[in-house]
N, C-alpha and C positions, 0 to 999 in steps of 0.2 A: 336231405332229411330235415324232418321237421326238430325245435329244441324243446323238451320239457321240464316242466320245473313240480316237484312233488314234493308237499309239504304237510307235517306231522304237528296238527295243534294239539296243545294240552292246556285244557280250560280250567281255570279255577271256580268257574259255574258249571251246578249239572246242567247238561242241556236238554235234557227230558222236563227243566223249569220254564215258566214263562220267560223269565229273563233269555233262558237260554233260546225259546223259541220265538222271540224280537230276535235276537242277534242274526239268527236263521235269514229271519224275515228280511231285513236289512241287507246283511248278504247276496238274497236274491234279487234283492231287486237293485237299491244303490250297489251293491259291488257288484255285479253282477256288470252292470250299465259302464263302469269306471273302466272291467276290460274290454269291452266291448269299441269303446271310445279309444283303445288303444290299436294305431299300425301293428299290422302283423297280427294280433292276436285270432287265435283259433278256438280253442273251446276251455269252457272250467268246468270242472266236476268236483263236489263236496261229500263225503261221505263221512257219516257218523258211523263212528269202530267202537267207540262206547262210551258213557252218559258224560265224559270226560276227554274224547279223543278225536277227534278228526283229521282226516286225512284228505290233502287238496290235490287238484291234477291241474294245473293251466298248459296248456298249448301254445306255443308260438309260431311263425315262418320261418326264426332266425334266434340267435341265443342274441345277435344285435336290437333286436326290435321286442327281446323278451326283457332281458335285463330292467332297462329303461321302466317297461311296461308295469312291469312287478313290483318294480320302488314305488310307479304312481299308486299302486293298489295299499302297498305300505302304508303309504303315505294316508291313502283313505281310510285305512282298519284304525292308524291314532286320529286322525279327528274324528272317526265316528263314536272312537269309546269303546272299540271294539276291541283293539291291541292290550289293553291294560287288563282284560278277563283269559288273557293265554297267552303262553309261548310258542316259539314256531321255530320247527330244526325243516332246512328246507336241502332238498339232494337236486341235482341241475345237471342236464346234459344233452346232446345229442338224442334223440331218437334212432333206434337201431336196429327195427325190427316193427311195424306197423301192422293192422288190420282193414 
């Protein structure tokens, strides 16, 4: 089974603002690109919960080839300036049941 990693942003920007829809914008395209450029990686999903919350889904092959992966993406949310507008509680596991 596949590993995934879901994680719970809470923004200090609304994101129904411009600011918050650059940061979007950014997301999709450079973060977007940074997992893509990662072994193992399989898919991300971003969903807005409310003007203040989102909720991530990254996909990997292996919790070996995700770990890694997810620091490089880290790593890209503080230089982009992005890290410093939210915090992130992140849950990690196995996959245990697919579609």
């Amino acid at each position: 089974m596949t590993y995934l990693r879901c994680t719970i942003g809470r923004w200090t920007i609304d994101l129904d603002s411009e600011e918050g829809r650059e940061a979007f914008r950014l997301i999709a395209t450079e973060g977007v690109r940074v997992f893509r450029n990662q072994p193992g990686f399989l898919r991300y999903r971003l969903m807005l919960a409310d003007p203040n919350t989102t909720i991530a889904v990254a996909e990997w092959n292996s919790e070996e080839l995700g770990k890694p992966g997810a620091q490089r993406y880290r790593e890209w949310l503080r230089s982009s300036g992005i890290a410093e507008k939210l915090s992130l509680e992140t849950y990690e596991g196995e996959v245990v049941a697919a579609s």
